[in-house]
C-alpha positions as CSV (number, residue, x, y, z in Angstrom):
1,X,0.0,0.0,0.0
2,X,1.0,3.4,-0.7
3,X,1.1,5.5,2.1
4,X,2.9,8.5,-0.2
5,X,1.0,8.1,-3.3
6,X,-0.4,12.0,-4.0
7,X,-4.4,10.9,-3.6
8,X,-3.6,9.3,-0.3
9,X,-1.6,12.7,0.5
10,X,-4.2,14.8,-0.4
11,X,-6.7,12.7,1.3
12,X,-5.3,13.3,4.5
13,X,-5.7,17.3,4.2
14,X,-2.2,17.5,3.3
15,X,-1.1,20.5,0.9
16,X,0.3,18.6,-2.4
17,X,2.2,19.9,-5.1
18,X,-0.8,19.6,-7.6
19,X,-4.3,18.3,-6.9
20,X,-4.4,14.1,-7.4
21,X,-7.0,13.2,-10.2
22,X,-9.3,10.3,-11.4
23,X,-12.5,10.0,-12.1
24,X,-15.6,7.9,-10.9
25,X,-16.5,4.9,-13.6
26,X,-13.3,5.5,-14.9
27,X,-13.2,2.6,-16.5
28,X,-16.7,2.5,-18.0
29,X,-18.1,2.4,-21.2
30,X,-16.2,5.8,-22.9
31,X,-13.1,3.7,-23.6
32,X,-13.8,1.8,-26.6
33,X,-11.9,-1.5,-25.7
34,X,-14.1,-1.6,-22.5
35,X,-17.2,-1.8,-25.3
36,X,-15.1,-4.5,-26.9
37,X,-14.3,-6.5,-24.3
38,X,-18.1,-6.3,-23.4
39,X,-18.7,-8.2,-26.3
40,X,-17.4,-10.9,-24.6
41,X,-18.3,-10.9,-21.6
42,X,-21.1,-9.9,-19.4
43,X,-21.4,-6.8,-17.1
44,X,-21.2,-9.9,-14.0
45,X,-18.9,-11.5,-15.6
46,X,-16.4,-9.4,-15.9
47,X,-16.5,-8.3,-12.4
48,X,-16.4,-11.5,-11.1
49,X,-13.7,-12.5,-13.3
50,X,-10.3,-10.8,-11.8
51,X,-8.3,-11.3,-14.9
52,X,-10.9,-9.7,-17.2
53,X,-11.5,-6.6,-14.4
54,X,-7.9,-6.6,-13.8
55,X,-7.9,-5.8,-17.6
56,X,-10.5,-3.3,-17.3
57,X,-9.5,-1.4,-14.5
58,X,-6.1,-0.6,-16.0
59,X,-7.7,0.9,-19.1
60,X,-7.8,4.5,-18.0
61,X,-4.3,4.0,-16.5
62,X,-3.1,3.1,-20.4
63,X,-4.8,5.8,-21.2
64,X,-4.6,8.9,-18.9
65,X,-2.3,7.7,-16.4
66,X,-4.8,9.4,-13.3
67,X,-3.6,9.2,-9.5
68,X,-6.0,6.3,-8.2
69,X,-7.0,3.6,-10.1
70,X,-10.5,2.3,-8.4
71,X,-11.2,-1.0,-8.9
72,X,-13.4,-2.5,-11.8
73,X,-16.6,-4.0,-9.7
74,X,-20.2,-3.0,-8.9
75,X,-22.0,-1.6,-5.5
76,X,-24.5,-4.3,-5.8
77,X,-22.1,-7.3,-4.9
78,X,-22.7,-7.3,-1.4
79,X,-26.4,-8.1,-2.2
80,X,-25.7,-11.9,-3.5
81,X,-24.1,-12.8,0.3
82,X,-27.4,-11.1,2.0
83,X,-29.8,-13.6,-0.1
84,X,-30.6,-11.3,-2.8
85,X,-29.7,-12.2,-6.5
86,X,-29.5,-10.3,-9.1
87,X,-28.8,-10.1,-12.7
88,X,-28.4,-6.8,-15.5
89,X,-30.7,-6.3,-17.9
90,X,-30.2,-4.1,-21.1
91,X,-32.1,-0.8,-20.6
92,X,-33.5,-1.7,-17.2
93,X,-30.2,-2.0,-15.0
94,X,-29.9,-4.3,-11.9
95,X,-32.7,-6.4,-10.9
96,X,-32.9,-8.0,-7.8
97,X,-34.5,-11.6,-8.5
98,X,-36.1,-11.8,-4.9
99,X,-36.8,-8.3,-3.4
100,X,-37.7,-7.6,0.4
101,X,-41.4,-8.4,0.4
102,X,-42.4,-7.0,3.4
103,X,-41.1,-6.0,7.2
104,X,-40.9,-9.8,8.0
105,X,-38.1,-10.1,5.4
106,X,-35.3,-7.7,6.9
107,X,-33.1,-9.1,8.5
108,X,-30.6,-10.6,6.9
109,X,-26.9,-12.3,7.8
110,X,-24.1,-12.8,5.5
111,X,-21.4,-15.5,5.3
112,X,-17.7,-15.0,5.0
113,X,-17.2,-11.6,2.8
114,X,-13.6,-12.8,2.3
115,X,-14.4,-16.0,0.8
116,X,-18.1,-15.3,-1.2
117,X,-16.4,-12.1,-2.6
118,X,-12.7,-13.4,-2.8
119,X,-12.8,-12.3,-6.6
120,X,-12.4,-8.7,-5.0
121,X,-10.0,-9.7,-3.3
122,X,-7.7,-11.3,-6.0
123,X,-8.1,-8.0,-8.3
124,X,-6.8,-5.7,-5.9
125,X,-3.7,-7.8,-5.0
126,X,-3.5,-8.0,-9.3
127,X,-3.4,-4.5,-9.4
128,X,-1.2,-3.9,-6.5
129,X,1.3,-6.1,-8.1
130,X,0.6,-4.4,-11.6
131,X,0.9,-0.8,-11.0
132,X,0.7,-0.4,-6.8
133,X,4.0,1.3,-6.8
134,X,3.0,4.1,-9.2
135,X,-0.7,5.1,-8.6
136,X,-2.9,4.5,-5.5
137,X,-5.5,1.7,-5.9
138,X,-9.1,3.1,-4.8
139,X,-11.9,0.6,-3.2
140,X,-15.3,1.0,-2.5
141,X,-18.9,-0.5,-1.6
142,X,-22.5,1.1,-1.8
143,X,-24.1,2.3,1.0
144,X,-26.8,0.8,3.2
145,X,-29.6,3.0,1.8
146,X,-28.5,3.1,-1.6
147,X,-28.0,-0.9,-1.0
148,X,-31.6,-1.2,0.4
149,X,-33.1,0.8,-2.1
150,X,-32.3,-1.3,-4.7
151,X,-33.3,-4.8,-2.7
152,X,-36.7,-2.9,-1.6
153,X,-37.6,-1.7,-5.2
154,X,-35.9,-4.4,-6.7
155,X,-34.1,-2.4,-9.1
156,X,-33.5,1.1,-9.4
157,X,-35.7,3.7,-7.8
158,X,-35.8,7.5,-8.8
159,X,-37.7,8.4,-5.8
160,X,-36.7,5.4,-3.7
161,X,-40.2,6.0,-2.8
162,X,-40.4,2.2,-2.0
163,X,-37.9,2.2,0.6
164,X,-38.9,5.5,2.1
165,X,-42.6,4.0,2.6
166,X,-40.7,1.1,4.5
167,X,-39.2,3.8,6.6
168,X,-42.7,5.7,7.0
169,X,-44.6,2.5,7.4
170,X,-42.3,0.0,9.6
171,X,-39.6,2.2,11.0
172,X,-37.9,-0.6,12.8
173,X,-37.9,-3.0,10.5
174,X,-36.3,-0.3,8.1
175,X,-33.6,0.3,10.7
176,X,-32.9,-3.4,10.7
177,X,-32.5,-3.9,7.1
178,X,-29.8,-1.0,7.0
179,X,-28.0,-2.5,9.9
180,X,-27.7,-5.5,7.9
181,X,-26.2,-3.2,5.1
182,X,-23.8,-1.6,7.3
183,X,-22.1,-4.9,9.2
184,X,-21.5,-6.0,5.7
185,X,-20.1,-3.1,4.0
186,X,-17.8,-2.6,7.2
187,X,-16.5,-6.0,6.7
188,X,-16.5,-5.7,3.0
189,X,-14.7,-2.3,3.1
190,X,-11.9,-3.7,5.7
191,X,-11.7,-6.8,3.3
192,X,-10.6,-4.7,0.6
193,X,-7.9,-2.5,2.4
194,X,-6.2,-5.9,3.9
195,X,-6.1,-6.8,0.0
196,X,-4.2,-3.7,-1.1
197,X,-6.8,-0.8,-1.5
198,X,-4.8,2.6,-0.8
199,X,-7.9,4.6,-0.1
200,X,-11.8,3.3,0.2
201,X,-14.7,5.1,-1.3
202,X,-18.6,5.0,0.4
203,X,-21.5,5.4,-2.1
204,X,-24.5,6.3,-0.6
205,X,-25.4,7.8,-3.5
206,X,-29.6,7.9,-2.9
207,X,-29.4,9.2,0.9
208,X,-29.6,12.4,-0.1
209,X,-33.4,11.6,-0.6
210,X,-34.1,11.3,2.8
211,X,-34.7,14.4,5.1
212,X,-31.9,15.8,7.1
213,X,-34.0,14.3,10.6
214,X,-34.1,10.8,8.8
215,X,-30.5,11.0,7.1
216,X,-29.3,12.2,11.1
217,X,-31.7,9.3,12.3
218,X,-31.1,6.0,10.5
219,X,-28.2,6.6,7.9
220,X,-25.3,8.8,9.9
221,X,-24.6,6.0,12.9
222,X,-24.2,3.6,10.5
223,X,-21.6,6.0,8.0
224,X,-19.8,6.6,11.3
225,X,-19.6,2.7,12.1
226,X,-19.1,1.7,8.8
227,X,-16.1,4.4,8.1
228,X,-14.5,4.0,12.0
229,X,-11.4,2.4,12.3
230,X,-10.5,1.5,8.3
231,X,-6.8,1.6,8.2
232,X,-7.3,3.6,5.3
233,X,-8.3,7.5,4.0
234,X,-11.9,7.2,3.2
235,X,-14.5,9.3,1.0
236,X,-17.8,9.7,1.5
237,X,-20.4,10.5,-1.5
238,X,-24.1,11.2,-1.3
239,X,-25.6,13.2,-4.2
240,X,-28.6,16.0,-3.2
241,X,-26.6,17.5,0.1
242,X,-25.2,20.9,-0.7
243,X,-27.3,21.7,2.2
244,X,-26.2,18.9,4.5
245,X,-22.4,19.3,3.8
246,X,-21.8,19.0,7.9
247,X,-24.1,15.8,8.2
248,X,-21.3,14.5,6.1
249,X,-18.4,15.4,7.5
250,X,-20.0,14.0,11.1
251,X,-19.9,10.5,9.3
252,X,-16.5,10.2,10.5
253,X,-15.3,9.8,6.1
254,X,-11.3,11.5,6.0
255,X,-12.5,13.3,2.7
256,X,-16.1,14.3,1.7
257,X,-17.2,14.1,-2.5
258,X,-18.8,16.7,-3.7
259,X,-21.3,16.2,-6.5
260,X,-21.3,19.2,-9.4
261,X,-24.3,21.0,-7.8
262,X,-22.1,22.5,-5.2
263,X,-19.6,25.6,-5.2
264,X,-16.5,24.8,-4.4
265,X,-15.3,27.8,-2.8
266,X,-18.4,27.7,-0.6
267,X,-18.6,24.2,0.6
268,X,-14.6,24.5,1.7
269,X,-15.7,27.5,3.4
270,X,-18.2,25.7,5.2
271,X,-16.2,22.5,5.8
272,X,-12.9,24.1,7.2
273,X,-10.5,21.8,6.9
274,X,-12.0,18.9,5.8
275,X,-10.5,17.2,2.5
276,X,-13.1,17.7,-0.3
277,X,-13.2,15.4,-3.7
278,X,-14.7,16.7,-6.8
279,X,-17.0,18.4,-8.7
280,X,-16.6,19.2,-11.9
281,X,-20.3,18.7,-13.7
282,X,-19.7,15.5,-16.0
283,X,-22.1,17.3,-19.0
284,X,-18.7,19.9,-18.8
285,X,-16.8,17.1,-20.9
286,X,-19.2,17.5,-23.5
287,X,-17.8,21.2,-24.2
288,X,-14.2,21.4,-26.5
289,X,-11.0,20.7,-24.6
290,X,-9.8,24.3,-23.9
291,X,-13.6,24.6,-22.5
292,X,-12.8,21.6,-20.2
293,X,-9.9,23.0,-19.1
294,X,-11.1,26.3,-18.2
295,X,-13.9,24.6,-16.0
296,X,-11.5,21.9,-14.8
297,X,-8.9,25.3,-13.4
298,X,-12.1,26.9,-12.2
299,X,-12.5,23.8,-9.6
300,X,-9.0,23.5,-8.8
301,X,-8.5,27.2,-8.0
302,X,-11.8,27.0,-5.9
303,X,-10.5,24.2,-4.0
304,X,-7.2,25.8,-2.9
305,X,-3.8,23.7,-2.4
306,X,-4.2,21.9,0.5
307,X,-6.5,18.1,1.2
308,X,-8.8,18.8,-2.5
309,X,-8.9,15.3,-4.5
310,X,-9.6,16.4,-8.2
311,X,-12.9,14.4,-9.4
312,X,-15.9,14.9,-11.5
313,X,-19.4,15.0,-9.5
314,X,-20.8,12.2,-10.4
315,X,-19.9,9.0,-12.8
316,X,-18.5,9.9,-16.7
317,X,-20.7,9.6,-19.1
318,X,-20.0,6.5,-21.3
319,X,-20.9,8.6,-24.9
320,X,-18.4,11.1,-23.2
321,X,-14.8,11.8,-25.4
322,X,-11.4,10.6,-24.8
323,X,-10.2,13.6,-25.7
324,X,-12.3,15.3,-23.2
325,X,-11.1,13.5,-20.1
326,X,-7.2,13.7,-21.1
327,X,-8.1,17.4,-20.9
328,X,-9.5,16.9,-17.6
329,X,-6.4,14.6,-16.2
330,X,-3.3,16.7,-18.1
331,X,-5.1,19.8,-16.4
332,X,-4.6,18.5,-13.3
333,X,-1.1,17.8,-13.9
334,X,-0.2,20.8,-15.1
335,X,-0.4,22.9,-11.9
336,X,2.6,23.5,-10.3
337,X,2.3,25.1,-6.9
């Protein structure tokens, strides 16, 4: 592990020489051998394959050479050790085979993470052995309400109106299925540092729906049990909390992601000291290079020198250009401070 990689540096609030870069689903479907490679395999089966994701997760690296490297894998494989199987469909997205049917149906245990997910395992000490020594390899698991959105709906939710009914309905029985959620992910997230992972990432992407009495309620003790004692930086990301940026940094996360619908200038203002990742809109690498560098300097300038991790705020686009994102990485490597 790389306790002086740049991300890892900046991660712990130190000031770095330029700001670290990657960028969420990295790897995804703008690099056109990932599309070929697709052709071969399966969205499950590559993850669960560590050669193929081993292949997969050093495409950006060939190609942009960022500062973390996070590992080629889903959210959603935590759900197949909790009894909930699910497969991808074209157009739709994940479907959960057999979806909570009511309050009876919540609680949940889990077998050994390190030996029903072991495929994790195996690609991060691949990629530790590929490139470990040269970029920081970056982790990461859904969070317990995103999780339980998906095994409530059974797929994805815009509202997440079915798990918020659970919550309005049976409010203990809601609380028990995130607790299930939570032991897991810890377990999961410790797992993947002991395998290699420089830094771990939390996506609790839908929480933001909730209000900030539920969020404080039934989601922040579990981010704080989750996120204690890692021996590893960790990030934090919830989309919809411009408004909540404190709630965040009480979840106990080193470093909190900011998704593009916040300023910059004004969430470091309001977090202080805290390490901040992101934000640059992903539509921005739609615009012509010098356009996307111009944004890109915007962010780091707003961020300042010291604990900012340079990210987009949210997931790339897969119709998004190659040309777009090297503008976005060589941006990053061109400050000199």
């Amino acid at each position: 592990m790389g306790a002086d990689h740049l991300l890892v540096r900046a991660a712990r609030g130190e000031r770095t020489e330029r700001p670290p870069v990657w960028l969420m689903r990295q790897a995804g479907r703008h690099i056109p051998e990932y599309r070929e490679l697709r052709e071969e395999y399966s969205f499950l089966e590559a993850i669960k394959n560590p050669e193929v994701a081993t292949e997969i997760t050093l495409l950006p690296w060939e190609y942009y050479r960022p500062d973390g490297l996070v590992m080629f894998s889903d959210i959603l494989t935590v759900l197949e050790p909790l009894g909930f199987p699910y497969h991808i469909e074209s157009g739709v997205g994940p479907v959960v085979e057999e979806p909570v049917e009511g309050p009876d149906d919540v609680d949940r245990s889990h077998g050994d993470v390190a030996e029903e997910l072991d495929y994790v395992g195996e690609l991060l000490v691949r990629l530790n052995r590929r490139v470990g020594d040269e970029t920081a390899i970056i982790g990461f698991a859904g969070g317990p309400f995103t999780l339980a959105s998906y095994a409530v709906a059974g797929g994805p939710s815009r509202t997440n109106m079915p798990l918020r009914r659970l919550r309005a309905r049976h409010p203990e029985a809601f609380r028990t299925l995130l607790s299930s959620f939570a032991d897991i992910v810890r377990e999961y997230l410790a797992f993947q540092v002991g395998n290699g992972a420089d830094v771990v990432q939390l996506f609790d992407t839908y929480a933001g729906s909730l209000s900030p009495a539920d969020y404080r309620e039934f989601v922040l003790p579990l981010h704080r049990e989750i996120l204690a004692g890692l021996d590893a930086p960790s990030i934090i990301f919830v989309r919809q909390m411009g408004g909540r940026l404190g709630q965040l940094a009480d979840s106990g996360a080193d470093v909190v992601g900011l998704d593009w619908t916040v300023d910059m200038a004004e969430a470091r203002d309001r977090l202080g000291e805290t390490p901040v990742q992101g934000n640059l809109d992903p539509s921005d690498l739609f615009a012509e290079p010098a356009t996307v560098r111009e944004r890109t300097r915007e962010v780091i300038e707003k961020a300042g020198p010291a604990g900012h991790i340079l990210n987009l705020g949210h997931g790339v686009n897969k119709d998004t250009p190659v040309e777009s994102v090297e503008a976005f990485v060589e941006t990053a490597k061109s400050v000199r401070r």
